[in-house]
N, C-alpha and C positions, 0 to 999 in steps of 0.2 A: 746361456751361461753368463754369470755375472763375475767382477772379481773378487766377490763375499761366497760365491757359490764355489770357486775356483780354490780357495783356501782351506773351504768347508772341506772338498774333498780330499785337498790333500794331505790335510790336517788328519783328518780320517781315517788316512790310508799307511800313513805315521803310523799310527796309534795301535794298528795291524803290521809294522813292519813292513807293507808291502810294497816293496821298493818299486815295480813296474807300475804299480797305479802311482804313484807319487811323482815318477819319472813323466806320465802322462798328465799330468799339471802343469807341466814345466814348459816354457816358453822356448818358441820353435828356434827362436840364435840358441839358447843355452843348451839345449837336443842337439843342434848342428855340431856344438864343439866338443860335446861329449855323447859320440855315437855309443857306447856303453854306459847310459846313464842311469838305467836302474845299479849296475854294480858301485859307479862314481857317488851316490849319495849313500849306499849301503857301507861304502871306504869311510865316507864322512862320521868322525866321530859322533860330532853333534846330532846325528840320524839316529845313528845306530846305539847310540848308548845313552842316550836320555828319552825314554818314554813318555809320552803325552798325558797328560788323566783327564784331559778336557781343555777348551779353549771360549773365550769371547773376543768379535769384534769389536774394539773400543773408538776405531774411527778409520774413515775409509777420505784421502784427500787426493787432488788432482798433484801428479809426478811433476815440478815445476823444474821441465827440462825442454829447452827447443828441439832436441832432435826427434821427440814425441808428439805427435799434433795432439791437438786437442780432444779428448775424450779415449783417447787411446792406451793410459799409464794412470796409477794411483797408486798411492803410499796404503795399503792394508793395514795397520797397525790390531795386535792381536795379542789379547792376554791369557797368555798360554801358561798354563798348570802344570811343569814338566817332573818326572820322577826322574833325577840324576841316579850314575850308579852307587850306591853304599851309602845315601842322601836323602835328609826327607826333603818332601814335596816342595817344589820353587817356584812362586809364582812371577813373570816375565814376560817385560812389555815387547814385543818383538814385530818392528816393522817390515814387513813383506813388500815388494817392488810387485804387481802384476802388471803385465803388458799385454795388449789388444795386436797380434801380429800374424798379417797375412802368411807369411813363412820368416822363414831366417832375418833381419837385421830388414824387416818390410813390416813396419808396424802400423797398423790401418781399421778402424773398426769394426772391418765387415771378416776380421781375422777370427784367431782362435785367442780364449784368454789363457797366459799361462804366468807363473811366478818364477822370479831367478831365484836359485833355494840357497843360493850361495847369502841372500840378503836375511835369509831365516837364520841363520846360524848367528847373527848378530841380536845382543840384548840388549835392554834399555835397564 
């Protein structure tokens, strides 16, 4: 899995509402603090009530954060096609956080890749 394949899916899974595949994208701290996290993004507004119609990656850069080693964290930046409610079509630049983490707040390359979806909810 890469962090272009990780957004793929859960851009995807968006796109079908399916809150537990998109919950399974998600990075093992942000799993840890919301043990109910398919209903936690299903609450989220921005989940549930803007539709996807399609997406491109428009650039993937290394997370320039120390508590992240190297190779471990990238900025996904994705321009996402969204259907607001009662809204035409929005086109928005939307940077994605993915992290490489062995488990909870253990991030390491030989981990799972997953995205905080709290940083999806944010547009450019």
């Amino acid at each position: 899995m890469t962090p272009q394949k990780t957004i793929e899916r859960f851009v995807e899974a968006w796109e079908k509402s399916d809150y537990h595949a998109m919950a399974g994208c998600c990075t093992r701290t942000w799993l840890y603090n919301n043990p109910r996290a398919a209903e936690t993004l299903r609450n989220m507004g921005h989940y549930r009530d803007w539709t996807p119609q399609g997406f491109d990656i428009v650039a993937t850069e290394p997370l320039d954060n120390p508590v992240f080693p190297d190779g471990t964290a990238f900025v996904v930046t994705v321009a996402l096609r969204l259907l607001p409610p009662g809204r035409a079509l929005t086109i928005t630049k939307t940077p994605f956080v993915v992290v490489c983490e062995r488990g909870p707040y253990d991030p390491g390359i030989e981990g799972v890749w997953g995205i905080n979806p709290i940083n999806g909810t944010k547009r450019e």
